[in-house]
PDB file with SEQRES, HELIX, SHEET and CRYST1 records, atoms N, CA, C and O in Angstrom:
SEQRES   1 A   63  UNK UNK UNK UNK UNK UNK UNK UNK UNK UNK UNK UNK UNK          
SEQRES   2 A   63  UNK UNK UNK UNK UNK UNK UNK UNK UNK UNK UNK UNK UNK          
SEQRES   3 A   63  UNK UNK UNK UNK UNK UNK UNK UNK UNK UNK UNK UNK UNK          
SEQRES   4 A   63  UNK UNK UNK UNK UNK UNK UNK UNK UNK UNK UNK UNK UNK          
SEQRES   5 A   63  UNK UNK UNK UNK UNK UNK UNK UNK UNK UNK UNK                  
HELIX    1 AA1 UNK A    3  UNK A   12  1                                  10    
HELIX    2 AA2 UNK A   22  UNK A   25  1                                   4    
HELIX    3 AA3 UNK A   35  UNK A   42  3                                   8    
HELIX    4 AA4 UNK A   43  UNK A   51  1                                   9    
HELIX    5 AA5 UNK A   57  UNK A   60  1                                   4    
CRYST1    1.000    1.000    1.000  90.00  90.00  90.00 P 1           1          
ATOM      1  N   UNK A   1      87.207  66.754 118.514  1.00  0.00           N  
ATOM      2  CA  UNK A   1      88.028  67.840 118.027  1.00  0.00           C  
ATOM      3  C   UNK A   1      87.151  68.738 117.143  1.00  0.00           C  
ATOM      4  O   UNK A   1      86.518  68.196 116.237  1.00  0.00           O  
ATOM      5  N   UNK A   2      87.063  70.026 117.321  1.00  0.00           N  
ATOM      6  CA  UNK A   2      86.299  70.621 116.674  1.00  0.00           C  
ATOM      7  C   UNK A   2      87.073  70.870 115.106  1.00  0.00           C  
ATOM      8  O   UNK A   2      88.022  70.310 114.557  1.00  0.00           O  
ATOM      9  N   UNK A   3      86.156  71.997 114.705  1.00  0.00           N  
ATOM     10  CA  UNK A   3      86.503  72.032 113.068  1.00  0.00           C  
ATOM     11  C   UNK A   3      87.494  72.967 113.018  1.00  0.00           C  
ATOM     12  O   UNK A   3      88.359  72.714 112.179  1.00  0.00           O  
ATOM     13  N   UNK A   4      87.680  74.192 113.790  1.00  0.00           N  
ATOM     14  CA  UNK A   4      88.528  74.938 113.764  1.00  0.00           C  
ATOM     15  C   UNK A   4      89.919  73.921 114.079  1.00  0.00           C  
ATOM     16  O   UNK A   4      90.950  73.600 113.487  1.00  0.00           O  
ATOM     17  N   UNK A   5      89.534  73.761 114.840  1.00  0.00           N  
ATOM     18  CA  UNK A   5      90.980  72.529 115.431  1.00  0.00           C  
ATOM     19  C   UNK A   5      91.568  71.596 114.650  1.00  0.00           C  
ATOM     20  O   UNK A   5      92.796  71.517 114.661  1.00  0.00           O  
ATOM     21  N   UNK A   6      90.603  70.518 113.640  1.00  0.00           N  
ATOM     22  CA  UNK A   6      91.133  70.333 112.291  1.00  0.00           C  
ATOM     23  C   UNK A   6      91.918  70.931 111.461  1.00  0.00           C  
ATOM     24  O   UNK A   6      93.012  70.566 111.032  1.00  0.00           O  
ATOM     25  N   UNK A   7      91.280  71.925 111.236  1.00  0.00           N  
ATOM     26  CA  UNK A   7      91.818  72.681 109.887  1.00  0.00           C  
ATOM     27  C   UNK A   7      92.679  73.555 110.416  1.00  0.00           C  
ATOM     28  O   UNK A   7      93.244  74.172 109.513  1.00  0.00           O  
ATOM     29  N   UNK A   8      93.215  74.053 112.051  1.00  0.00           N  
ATOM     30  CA  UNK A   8      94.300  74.593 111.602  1.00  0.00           C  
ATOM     31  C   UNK A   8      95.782  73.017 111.975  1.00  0.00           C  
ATOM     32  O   UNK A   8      96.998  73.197 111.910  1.00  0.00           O  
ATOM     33  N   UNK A   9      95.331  72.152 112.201  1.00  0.00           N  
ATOM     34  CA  UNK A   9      96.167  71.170 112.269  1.00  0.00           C  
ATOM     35  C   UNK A   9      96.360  70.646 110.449  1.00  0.00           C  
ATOM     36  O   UNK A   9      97.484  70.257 110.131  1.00  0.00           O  
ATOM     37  N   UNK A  10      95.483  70.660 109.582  1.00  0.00           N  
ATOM     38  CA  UNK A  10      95.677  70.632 108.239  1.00  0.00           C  
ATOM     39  C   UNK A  10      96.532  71.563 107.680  1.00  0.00           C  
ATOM     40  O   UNK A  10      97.594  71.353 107.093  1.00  0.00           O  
ATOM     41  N   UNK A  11      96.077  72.422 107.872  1.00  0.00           N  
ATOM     42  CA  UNK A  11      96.936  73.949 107.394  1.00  0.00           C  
ATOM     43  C   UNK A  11      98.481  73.764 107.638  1.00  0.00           C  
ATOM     44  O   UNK A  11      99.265  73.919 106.702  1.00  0.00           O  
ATOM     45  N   UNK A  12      98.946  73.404 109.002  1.00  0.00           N  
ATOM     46  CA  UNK A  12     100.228  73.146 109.672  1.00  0.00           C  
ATOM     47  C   UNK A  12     100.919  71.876 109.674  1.00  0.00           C  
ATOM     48  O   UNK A  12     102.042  71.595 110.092  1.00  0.00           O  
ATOM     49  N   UNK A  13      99.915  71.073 109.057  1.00  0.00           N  
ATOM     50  CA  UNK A  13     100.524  69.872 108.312  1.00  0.00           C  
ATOM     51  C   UNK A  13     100.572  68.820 109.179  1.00  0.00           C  
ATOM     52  O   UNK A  13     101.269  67.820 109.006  1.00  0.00           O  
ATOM     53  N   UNK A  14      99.870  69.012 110.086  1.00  0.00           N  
ATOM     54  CA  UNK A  14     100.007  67.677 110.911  1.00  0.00           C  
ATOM     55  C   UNK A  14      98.766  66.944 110.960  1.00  0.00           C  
ATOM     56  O   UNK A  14      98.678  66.128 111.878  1.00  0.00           O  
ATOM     57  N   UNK A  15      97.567  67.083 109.994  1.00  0.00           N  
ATOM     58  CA  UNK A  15      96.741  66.264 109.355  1.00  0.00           C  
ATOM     59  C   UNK A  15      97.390  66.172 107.677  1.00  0.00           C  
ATOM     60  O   UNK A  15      98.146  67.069 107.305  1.00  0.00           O  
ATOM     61  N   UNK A  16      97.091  65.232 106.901  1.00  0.00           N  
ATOM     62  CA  UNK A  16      97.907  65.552 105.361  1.00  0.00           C  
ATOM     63  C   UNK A  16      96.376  65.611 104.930  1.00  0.00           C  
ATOM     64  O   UNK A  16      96.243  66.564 104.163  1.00  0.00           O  
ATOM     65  N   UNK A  17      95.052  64.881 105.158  1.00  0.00           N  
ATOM     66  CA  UNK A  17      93.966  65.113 104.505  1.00  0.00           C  
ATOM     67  C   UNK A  17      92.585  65.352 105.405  1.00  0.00           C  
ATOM     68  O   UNK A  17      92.449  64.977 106.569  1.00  0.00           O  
ATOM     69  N   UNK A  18      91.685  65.993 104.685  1.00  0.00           N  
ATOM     70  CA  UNK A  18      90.426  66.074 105.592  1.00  0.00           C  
ATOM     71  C   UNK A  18      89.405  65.112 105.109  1.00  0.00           C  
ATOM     72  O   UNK A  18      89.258  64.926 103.901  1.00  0.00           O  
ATOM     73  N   UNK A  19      88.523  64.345 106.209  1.00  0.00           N  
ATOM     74  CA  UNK A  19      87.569  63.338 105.714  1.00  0.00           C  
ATOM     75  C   UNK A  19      86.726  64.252 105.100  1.00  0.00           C  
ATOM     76  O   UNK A  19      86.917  65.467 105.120  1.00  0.00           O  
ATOM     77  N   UNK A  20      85.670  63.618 104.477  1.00  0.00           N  
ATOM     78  CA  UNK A  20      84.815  64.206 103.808  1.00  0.00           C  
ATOM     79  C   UNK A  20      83.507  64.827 104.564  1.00  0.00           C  
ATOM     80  O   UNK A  20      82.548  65.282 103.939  1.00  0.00           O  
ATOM     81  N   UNK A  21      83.595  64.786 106.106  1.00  0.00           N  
ATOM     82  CA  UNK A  21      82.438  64.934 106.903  1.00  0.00           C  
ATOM     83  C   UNK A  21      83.274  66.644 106.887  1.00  0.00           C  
ATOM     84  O   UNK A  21      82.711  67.690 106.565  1.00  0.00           O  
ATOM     85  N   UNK A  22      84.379  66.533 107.226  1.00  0.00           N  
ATOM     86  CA  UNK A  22      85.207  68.039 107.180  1.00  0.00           C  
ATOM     87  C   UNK A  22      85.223  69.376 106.235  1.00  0.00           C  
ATOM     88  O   UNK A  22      85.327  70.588 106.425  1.00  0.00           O  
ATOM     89  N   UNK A  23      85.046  68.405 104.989  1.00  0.00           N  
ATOM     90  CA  UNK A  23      84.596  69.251 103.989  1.00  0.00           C  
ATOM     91  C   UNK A  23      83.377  69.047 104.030  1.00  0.00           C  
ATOM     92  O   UNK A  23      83.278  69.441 105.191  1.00  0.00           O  
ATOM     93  N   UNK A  24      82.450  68.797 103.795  1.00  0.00           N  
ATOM     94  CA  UNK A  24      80.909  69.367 104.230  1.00  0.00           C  
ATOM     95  C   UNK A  24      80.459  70.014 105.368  1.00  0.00           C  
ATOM     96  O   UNK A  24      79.342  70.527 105.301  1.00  0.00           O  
ATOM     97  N   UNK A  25      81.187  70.114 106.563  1.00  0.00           N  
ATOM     98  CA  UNK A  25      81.279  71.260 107.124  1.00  0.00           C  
ATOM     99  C   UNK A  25      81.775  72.232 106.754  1.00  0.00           C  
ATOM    100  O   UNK A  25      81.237  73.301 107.040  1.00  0.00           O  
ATOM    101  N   UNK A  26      82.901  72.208 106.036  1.00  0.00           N  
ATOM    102  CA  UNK A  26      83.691  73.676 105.760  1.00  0.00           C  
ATOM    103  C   UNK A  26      82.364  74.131 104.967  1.00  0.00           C  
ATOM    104  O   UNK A  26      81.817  75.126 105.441  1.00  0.00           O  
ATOM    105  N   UNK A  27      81.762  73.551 103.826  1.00  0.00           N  
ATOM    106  CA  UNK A  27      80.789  74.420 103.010  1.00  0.00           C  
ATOM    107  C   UNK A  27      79.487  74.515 104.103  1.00  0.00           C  
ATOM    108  O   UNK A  27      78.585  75.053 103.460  1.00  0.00           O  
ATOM    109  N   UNK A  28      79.174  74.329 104.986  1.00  0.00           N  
ATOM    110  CA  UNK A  28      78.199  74.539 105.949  1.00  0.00           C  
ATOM    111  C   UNK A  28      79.057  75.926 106.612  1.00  0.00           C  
ATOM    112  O   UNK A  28      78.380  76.912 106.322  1.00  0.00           O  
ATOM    113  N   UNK A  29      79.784  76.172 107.069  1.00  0.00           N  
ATOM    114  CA  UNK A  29      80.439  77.204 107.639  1.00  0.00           C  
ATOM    115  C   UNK A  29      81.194  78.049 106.689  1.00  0.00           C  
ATOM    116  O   UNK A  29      82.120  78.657 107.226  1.00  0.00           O  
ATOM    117  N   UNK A  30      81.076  78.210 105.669  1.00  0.00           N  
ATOM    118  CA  UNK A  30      81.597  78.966 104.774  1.00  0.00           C  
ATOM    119  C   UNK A  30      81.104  80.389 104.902  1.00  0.00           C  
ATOM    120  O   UNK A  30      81.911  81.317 104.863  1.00  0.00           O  
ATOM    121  N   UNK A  31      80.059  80.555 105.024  1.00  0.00           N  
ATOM    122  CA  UNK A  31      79.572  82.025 105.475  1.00  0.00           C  
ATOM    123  C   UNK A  31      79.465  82.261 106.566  1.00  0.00           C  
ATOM    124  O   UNK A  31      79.149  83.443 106.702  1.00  0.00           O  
ATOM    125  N   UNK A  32      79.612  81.482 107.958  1.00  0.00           N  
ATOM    126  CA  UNK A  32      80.312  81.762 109.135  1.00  0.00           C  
ATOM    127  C   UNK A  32      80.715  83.468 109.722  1.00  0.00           C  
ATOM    128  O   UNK A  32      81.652  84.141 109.294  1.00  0.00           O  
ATOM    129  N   UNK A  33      80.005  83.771 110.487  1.00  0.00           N  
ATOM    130  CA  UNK A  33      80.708  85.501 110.759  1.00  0.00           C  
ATOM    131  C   UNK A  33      82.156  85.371 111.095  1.00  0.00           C  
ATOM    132  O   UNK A  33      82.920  86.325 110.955  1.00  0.00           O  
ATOM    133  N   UNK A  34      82.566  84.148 111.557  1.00  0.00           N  
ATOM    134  CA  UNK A  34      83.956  84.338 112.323  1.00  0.00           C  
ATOM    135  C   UNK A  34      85.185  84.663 110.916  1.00  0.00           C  
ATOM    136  O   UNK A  34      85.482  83.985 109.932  1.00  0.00           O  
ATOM    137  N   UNK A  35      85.499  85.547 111.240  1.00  0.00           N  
ATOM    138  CA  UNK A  35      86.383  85.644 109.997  1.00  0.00           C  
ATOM    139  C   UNK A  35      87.422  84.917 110.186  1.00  0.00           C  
ATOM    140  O   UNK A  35      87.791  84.601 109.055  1.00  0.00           O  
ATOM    141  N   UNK A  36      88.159  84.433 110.993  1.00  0.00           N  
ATOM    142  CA  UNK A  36      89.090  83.574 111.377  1.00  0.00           C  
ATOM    143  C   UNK A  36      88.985  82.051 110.631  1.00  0.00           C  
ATOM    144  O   UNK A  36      89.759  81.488 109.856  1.00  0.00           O  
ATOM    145  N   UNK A  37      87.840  81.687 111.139  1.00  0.00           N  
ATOM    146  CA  UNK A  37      87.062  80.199 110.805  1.00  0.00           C  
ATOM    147  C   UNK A  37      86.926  80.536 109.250  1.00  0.00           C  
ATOM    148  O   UNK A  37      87.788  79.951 108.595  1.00  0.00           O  
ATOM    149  N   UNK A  38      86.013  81.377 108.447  1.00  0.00           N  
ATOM    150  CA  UNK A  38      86.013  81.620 107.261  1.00  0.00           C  
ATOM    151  C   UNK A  38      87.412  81.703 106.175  1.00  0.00           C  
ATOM    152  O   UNK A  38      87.908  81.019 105.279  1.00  0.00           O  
ATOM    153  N   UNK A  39      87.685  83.028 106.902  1.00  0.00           N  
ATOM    154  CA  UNK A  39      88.843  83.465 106.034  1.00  0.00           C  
ATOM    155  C   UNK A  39      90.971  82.467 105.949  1.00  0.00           C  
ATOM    156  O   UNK A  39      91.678  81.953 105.082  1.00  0.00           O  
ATOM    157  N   UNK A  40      91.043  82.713 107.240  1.00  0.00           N  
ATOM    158  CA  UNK A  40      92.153  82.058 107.608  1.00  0.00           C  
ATOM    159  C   UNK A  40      91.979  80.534 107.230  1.00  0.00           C  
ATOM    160  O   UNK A  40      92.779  79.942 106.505  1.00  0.00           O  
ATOM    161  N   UNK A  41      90.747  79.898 107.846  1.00  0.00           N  
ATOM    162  CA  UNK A  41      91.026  78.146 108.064  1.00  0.00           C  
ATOM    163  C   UNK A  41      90.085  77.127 106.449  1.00  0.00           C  
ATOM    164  O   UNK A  41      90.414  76.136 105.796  1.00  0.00           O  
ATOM    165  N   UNK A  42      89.025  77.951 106.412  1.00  0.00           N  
ATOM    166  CA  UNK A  42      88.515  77.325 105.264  1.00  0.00           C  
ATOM    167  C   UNK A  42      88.527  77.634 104.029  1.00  0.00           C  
ATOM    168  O   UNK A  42      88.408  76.672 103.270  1.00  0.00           O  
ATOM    169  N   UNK A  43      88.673  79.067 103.363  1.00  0.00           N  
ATOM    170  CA  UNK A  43      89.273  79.333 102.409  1.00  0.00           C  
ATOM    171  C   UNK A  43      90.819  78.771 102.118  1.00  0.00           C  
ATOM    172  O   UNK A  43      91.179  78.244 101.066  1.00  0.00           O  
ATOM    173  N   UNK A  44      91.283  78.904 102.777  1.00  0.00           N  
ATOM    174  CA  UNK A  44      93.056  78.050 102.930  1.00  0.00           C  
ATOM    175  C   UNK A  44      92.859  76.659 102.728  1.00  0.00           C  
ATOM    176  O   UNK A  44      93.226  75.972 101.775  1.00  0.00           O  
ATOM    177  N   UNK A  45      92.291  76.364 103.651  1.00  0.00           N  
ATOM    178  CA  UNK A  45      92.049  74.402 103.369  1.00  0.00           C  
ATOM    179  C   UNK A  45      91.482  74.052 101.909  1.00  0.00           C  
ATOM    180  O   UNK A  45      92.005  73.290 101.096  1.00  0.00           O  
ATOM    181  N   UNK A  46      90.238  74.815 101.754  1.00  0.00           N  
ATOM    182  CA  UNK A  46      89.788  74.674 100.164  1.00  0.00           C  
ATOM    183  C   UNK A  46      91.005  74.699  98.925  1.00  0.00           C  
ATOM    184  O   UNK A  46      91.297  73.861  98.071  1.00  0.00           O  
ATOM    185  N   UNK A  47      91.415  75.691  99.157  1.00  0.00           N  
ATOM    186  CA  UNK A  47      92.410  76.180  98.266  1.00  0.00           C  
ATOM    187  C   UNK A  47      93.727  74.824  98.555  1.00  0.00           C  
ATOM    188  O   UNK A  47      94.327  74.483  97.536  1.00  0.00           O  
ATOM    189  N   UNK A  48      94.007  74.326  99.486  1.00  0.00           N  
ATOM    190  CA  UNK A  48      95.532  72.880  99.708  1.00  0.00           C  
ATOM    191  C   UNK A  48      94.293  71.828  98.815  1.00  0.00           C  
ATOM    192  O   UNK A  48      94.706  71.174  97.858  1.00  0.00           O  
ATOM    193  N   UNK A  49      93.058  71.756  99.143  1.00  0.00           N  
ATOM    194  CA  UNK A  49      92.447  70.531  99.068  1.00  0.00           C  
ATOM    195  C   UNK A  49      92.397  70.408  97.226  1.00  0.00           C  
ATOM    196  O   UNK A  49      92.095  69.417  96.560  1.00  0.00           O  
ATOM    197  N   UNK A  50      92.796  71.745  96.758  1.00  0.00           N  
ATOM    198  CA  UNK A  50      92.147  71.763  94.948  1.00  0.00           C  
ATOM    199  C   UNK A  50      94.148  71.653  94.981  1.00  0.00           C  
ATOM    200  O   UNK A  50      94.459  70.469  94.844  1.00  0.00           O  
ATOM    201  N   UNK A  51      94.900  72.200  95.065  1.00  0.00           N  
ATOM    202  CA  UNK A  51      96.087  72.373  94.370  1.00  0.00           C  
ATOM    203  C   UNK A  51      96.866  71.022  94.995  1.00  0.00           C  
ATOM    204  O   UNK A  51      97.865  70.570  94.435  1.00  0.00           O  
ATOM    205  N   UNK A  52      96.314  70.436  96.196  1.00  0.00           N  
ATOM    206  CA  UNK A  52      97.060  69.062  95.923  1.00  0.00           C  
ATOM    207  C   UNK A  52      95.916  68.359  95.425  1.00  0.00           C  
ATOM    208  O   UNK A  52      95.709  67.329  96.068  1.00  0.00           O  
ATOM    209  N   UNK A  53      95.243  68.533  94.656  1.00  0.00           N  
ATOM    210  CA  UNK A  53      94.400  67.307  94.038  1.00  0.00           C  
ATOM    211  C   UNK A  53      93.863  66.405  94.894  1.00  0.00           C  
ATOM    212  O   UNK A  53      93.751  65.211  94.616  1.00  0.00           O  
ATOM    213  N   UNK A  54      93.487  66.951  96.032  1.00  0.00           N  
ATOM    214  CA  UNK A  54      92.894  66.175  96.839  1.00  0.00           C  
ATOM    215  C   UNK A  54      91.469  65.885  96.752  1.00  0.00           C  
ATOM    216  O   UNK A  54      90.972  64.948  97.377  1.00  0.00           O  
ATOM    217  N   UNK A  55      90.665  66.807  95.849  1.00  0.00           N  
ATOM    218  CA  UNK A  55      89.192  66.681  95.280  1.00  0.00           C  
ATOM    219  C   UNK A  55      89.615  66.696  93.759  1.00  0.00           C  
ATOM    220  O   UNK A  55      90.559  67.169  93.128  1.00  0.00           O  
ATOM    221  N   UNK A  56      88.392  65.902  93.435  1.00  0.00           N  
ATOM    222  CA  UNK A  56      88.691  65.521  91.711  1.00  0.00           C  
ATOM    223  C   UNK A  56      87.745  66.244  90.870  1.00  0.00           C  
ATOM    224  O   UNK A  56      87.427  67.198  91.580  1.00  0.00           O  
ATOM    225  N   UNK A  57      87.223  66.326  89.963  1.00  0.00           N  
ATOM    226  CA  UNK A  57      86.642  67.213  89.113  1.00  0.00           C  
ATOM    227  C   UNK A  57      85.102  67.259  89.512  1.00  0.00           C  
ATOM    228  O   UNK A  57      84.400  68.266  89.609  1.00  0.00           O  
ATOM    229  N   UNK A  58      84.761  66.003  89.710  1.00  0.00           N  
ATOM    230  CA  UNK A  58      83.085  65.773  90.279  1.00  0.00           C  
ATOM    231  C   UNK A  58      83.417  65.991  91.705  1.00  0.00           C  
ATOM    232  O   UNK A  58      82.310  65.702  92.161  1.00  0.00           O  
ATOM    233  N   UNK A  59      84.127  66.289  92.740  1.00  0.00           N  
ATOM    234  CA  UNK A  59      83.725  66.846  93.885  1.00  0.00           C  
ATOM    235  C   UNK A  59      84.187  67.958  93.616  1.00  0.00           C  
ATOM    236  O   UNK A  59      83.893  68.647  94.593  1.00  0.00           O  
ATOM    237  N   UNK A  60      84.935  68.805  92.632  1.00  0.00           N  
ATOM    238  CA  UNK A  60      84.586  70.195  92.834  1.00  0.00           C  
ATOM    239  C   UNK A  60      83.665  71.049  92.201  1.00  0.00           C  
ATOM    240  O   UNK A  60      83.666  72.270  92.362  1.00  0.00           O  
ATOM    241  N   UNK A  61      82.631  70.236  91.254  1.00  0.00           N  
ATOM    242  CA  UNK A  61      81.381  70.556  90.590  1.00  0.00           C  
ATOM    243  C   UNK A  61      80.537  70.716  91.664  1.00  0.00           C  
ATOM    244  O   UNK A  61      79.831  71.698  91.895  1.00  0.00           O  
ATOM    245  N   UNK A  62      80.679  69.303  92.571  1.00  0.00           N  
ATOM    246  CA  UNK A  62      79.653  70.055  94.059  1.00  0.00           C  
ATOM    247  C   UNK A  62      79.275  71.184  94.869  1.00  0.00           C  
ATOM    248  O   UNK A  62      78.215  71.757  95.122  1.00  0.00           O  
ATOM    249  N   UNK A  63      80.942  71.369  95.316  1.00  0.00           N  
ATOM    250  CA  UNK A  63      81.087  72.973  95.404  1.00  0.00           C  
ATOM    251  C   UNK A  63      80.656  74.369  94.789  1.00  0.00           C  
ATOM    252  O   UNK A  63      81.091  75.416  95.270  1.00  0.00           O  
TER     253      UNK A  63                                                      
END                                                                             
């Protein structure tokens, strides 16, 4: 399953979390030309992954 395919199944709630191989891709593809992949799927996922507390203070220092 690719990454786009993850994250819009996260987004829509039919993943509740992303492994951690997912998020180190999202920051590998973060500057991505696709604005879709960028804007829509990984900025959004970042943003569920901090407001449900799904990363803790030392994984968002990584970032």
């Amino acid at each position: 399953m690719s990454l786009t395919t993850r994250l819009e199944n996260y987004i829509e709630g039919i993943l509740f979390e992303l492994q951690r191989e997912d998020q180190d891709e999202m920051l590998i593809q973060i500057g991505n030309s696709d604005s879709y992949l960028r804007d829509e799927l990984i900025y959004q996922s970042f943003g569920r992954l901090i407001f449900s507390h799904q990363l803790d203070a030392i994984e968002l220092n990584k970032f």
